[in-house]
N, C-alpha and C positions, 0 to 999 in steps of 0.2 A: 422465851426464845433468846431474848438479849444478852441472858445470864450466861450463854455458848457461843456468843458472837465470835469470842477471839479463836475458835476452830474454825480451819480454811477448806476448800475444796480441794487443794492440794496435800491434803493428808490423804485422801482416798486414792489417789494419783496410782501411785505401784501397788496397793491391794487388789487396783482390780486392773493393770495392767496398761493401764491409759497414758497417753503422750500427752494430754491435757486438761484441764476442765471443759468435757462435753456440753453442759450447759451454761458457759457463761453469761450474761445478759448484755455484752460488749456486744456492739454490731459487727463481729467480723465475718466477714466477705466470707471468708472457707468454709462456714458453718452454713451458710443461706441454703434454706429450702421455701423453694417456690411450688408456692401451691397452686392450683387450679384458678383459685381466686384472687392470690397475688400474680398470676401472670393474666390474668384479666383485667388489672386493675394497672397494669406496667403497659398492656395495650391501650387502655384507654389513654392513659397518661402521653404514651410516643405517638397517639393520633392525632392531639392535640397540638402536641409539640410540634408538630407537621403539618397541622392546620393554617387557617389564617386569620390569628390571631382570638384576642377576647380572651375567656377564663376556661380553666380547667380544676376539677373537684374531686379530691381523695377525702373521703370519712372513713372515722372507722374508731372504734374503742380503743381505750390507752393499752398499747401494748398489741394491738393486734399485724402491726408488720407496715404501718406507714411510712416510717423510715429506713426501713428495709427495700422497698418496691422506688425508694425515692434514690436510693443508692443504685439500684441498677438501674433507673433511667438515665442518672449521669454519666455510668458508662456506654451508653450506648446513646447521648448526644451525638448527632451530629458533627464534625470540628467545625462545621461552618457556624455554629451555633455558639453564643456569649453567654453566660449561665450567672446572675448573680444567686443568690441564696442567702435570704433573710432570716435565722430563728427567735428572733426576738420582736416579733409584732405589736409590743405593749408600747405603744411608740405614738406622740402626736403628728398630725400629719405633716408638720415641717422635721420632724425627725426623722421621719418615714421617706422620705423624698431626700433628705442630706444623703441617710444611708443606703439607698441606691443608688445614689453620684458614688458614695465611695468603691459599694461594692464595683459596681460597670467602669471605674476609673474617671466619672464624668468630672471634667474641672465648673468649677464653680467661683463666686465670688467668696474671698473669707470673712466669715462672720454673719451669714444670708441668713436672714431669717424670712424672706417673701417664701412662698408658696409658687407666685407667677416669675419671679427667676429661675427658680431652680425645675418648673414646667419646663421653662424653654430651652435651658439648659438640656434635660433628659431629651427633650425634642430634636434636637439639633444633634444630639449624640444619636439617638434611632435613626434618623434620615441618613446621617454619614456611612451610619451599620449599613443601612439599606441600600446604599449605591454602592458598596464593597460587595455586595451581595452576602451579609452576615445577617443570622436572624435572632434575636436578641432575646431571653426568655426569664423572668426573672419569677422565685420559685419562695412561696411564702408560708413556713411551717407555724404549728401550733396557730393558726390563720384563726382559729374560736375566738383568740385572744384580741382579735381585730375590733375595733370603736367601727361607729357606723359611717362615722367622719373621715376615719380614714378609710374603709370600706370604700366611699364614693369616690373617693379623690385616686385611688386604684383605677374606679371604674372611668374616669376622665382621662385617665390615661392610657387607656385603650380606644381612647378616639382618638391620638395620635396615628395619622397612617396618610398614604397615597392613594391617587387614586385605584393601586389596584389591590390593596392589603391593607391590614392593620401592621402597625410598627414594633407591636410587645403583645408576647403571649403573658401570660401571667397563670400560673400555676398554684392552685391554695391544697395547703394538707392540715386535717385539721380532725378535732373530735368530734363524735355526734353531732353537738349541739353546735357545730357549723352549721349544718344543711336546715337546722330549726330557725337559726337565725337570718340567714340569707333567703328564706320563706313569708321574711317580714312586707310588708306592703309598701313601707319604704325602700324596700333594698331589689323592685322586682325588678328595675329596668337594669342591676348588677346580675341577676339572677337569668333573666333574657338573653345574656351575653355568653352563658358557658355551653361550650359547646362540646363540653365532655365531662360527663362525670361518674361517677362509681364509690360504692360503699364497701370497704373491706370488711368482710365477716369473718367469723370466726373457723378454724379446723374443723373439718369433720371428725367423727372418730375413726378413719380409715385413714384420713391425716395426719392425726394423730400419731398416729404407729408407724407411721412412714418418716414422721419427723423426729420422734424419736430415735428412729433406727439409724436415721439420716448422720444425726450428731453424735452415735456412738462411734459408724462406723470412720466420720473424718476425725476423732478422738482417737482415731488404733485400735480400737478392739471391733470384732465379729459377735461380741459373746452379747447372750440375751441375758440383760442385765434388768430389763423391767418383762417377766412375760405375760405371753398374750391377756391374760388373765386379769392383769392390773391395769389393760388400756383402757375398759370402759368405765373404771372409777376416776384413774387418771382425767379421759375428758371430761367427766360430769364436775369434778374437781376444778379444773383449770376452764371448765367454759368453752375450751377449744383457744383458748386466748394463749398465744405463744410467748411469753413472758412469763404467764403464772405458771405455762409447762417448763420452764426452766427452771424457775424456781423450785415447785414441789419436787422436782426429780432432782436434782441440785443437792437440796435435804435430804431425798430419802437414798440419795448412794453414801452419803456422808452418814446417814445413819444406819444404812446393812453395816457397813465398813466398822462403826462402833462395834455394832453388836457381833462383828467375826461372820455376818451370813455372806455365803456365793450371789449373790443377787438379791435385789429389792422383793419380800414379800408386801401381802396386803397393811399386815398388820404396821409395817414402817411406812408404809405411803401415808395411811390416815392418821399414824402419830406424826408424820412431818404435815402434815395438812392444816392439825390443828395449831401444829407451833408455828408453821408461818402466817394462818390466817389467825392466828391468836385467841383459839378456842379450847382453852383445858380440858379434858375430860372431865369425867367425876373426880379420878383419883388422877391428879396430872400427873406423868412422871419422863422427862424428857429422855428423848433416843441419847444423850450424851449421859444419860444416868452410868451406867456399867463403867464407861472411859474415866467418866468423874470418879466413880469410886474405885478405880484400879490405879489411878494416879494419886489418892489420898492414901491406899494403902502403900504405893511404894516408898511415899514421902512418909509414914510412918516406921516402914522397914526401914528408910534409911535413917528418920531422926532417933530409932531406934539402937542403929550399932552405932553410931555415934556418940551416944552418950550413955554407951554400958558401964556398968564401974570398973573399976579397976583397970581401965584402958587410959589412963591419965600418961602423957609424953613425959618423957624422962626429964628431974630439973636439968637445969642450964648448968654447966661448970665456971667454975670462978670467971675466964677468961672473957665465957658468950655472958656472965650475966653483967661483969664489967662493959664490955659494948653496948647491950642492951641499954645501959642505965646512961651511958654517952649520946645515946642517939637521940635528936632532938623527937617532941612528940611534934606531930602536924595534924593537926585537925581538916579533914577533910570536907570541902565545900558542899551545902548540900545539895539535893540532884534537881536540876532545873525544874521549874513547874510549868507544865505544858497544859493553856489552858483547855476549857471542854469545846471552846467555840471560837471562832472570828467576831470579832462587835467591831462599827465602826468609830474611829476614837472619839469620845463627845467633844474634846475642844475643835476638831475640825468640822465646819459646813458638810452635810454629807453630799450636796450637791455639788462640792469638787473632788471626790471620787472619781472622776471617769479621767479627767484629768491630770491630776495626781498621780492617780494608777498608770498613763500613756507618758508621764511625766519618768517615773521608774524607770518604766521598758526600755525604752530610749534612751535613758541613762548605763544602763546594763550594756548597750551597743556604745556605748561611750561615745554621744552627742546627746544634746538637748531638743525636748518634744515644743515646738514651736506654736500649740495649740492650736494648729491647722489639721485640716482632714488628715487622716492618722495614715492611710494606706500614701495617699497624693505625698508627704511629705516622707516617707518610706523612700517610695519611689524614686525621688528626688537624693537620695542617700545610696541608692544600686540595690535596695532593700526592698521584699516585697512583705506586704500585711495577707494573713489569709485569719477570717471570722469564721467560725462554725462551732457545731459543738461535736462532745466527742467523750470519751474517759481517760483516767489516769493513764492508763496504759499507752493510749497513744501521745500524751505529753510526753511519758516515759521515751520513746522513741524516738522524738520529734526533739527533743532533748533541749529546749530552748527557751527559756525565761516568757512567760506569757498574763498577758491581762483574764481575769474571769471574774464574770459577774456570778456574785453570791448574795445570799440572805442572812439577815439578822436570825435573831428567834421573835421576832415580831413581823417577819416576813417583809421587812423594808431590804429595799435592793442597794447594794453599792458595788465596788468594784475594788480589786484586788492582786497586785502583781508576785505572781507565784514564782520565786526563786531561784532556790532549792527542793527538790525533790527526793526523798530518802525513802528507804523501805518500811519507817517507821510514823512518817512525818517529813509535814512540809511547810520549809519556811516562805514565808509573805512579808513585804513591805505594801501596808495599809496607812494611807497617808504619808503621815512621815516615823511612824514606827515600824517595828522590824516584829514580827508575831510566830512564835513556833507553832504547830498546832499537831496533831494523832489525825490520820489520814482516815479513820473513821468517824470524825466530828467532821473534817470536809468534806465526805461523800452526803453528810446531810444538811451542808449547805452551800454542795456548790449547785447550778442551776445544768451547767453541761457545757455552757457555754464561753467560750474564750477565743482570745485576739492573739496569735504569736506575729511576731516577723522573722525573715529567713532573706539570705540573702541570694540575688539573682544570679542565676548560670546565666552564663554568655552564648545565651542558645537563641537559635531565632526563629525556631518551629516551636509550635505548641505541643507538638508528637514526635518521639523519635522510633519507630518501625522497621521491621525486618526488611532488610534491601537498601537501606539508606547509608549515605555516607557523604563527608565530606568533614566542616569543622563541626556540627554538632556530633555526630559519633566519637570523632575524636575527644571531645567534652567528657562524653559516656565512659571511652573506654579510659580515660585518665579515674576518673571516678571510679569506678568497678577495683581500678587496679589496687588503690591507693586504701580501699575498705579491705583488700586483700595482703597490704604489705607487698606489693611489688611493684615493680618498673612500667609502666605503660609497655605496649610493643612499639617500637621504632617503625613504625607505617606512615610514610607519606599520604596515604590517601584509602583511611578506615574506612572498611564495611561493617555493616550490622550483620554480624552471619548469624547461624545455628547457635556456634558458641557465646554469643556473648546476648544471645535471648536467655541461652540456661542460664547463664550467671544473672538476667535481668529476674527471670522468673523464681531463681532462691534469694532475690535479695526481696522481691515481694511479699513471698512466704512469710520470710522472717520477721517483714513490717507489717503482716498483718492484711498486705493488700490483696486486687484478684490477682493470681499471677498469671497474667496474658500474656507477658514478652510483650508488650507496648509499655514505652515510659510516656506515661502522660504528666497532668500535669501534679498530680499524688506521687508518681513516685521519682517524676523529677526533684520535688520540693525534697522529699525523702532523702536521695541520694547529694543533693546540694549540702544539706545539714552533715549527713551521717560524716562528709569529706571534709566541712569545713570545721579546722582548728582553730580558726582565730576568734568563731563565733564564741557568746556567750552559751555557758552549757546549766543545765539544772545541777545534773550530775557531774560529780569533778572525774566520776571515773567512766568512760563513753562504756555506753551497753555492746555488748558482743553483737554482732551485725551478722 
């Protein structure tokens, strides 16, 4: 299958009539289909969140829709609600405790390494939440990844509360073998605690075909591109697991499209079956066979007139071969060698990676990273830090120089400040070298995870909504204007009307977001970047908006 890697799903794009690739594996919003089991799993989740207090528990197989159901809880947060969100759980528990000061903004002492500081710390930040009447939910993914040490030191801090609540819900999403471990004898008085939980399964096969249909029809077409006939190998195939559905179907449009057929038959779903689950037949012979060999005959037809006989260019007359023989020769430099991988440089400690890399970023905003909490000292600059993880795609928009933790090929972690970003390749400053690399060596070792900063709008609602006006609209509609090339309107005293939700709700589209006509705080950050020129950009050329 790798031997075809460098064929896209954007070759199939206009054969079958499509505005996009229907199965991406990018989590975006427009494509989401909620199944029966994912909005059972989105109610558990918002019961809890509106509980009081203690844990709450999403399981479920890689790829079955955890961070899908985790994406619509946060839009349907509360505003009263604080939301931190952890994806890197592999953390001691004084790590684990810094990075929830940073994520909730808690200030702390620099350099802490106690455990009972940075308790009282978060403690003192909950009771403050709680007399504002805020309720504070801090949200921990790939949570299997959790020690049991720090497991417990989670669970101490849900005895944080008043006498009439708890002061921190805490939310775990995580694999299977979450709910086997939290099962342990030691972890049951953690286990006692949750007061909500649920395991996401897999699609039915009725699901199945629903979810299919789902993603062709927000892709622009109506046409039955996989039929009826292919959903029940399809789920036996993919398990019901929506990821592996994206995948095989993925391949198998990309391989009708080779072979010239109107839609996926059987015979292409189990040849892209075997290529993505890496099972050759007897006689293997890949769906890109045909394309392969019509592109070797053209390049034969073409190395073919090319080098007929007696097609030799006329000589040169005295004059061109006098110039000819004047002009100096230059030897052309040869073409950069981009390597296969990221490594981190041996003369550097790799344990100043994290560092180093906040060290870059910071430099790219042209000041120096103070080795203090990275968001708090953001902050401190009109600058805000936002952690999570995500894809290229959304760097690509977000357009802004970013920290991401990566792996070696020994599986050791370090961190790495990504650029440039190009359609080819992306430059990184790794330590103190500068590293090209093929954007297919970084999708297999970046982890997902990364740190941008962006800088703050002068807003002072966390929402801006239909009906509202004042100086935060006017923020908006300078912004909206300014992504359109034109003049703000000359209004003393802006409304959020009709019109300027549609212009909110196509700038979402285009970013990928839900488009609700609410600017929260995704497409505040969004429209802050998209307008700011003095920022640092990946891209020297800004993406069409």
């Amino acid at each position: 299958m790798t031997k075809y890697a460098h064929f896209k799903p954007s070759m199939y794009l206009s054969y079958f009539s499509l505005a996009e690739a229907p199965f991406s594996i990018a989590p975006d919003p427009r494509y989401l289909y909620m199944s029966e089991s994912h909005q059972e799993a989105l109610a558990h989740l918002l019961y809890g969140v509106n509980g009081g207090g203690g844990f709450v528990l999403l399981t479920g197989e890689v790829g079955a829709g955890k961070t899908t159901v985790c994406r619509c809880l946060l839009e349907q947060i509360p505003d009263s609600c604080d939301v931190a969100y952890i994806f890197n759980p592999r953390q001691s528990v004084e790590e684990l405790l810094s990075t929830i000061c940073a994520e909730f903004g808690i200030a702390h002492p620099s350099g802490n390494t106690s455990v009972k500081v940075y308790v009282d710390c978060i403690n003192a930040y909950l009771l403050d939440a709680h007399a504002k009447g805020r309720h504070t939910v801090l949200i921990i993914d790939e949570a299997q990844n959790l020690s049991a040490d720090v497991l417990e030191q989670m669970r101490l801090l849900t005895n944080l509360e008043t006498s009439q609540r708890k002061l921190l819900q805490i939310i775990l999403l995580g694999q299977s073998e979450l709910a086997v471990m939290l099962a342990r004898p030691e972890l049951r008085q953690l286990a006692q605690r949750i007061i909500a939980r649920y395991h996401l399964g897999p699609l039915s096969r009725q699901e199945v075909a629903a979810y299919v249909r789902h993603r062709l029809e927000v892709s622009g077409t109506q046409r039955q591109l996989f039929p009826d006939a292919l959903i029940s190998p399809l789920y036996r195939l993919s398990g019901g697991i929506p990821r592996i559905i994206n995948v095989l179907c993925d391949r198998s449009l990309l391989g009708a499209y080779v072979q010239g057929k109107e839609r996926v038959d059987r015979a292409t779903l189990m040849q892209a079956a075997r290529e993505v689950f890496n099972k050759p037949a007897s006689q293997p012979r890949s769906i890109m066979g045909p394309l392969l060999a019509g592109l070797l005959a053209c390049i034969a037809l073409v190395a073919g007139v090319l080098y007929l006989p007696n097609t030799q260019p006329p000589a040169p007359t005295k004059s061109e071969a006098k110039t000819e023989a004047a002009r100096p020769v230059v030897a052309l430099p040869p073409p950069p060698v981009i390597p296969a991988n990221l490594e981190w440089p041996a003369a550097e400690p790799r344990s100043n990676s994290k560092v180093m890399a906040y060290a870059a970023l910071f430099r790219a905003w042209g000041t120096d990273y103070q080795g203090e909490d990275v968001c708090l000292q953001a902050k401190a600059l009109g600058l805000r830090c936002r952690s999570t993880r995500g894809g290229l795609e959304e760097l690509r928009q977000l357009n802004r120089p970013a920290v991401l933790l990566m792996n070696d090929n020994k599986r050791q972690e370090f961190y790495a400040t990504l650029m440039r970003l190009d359609d080819k390749s992306a430059t990184f400053t790794i330590g103190k070298e500068t590293t090209i690399v093929a954007l297919g060596a970084l999708a297999e070792q970046w982890s997902g995870h990364y740190t941008i900063l962006w800088r703050m709008p002068p807003v002072t609602h966390h929402q801006i909504q239909m009906g509202d006006r004042g100086a935060d609209v006017e923020w908006l509609s300078k912004q909206l204007a300014q992504l359109h090339g034109k003049e703000p309107e000359n209004t003393t005293d802006p409304v959020f009307d009709e019109a300027m939700m549609r212009q909110v709700k196509q700038f979402q589209l285009v970013q990928g977001l839900t488009p609700d006509g609410t600017v929260g705080s995704q497409t505040m950050m969004r429209l802050s970047s998209a307008a700011d020129l003095t920022a640092p950009k990946l891209s020297r050329e800004q993406r069409a908006k």
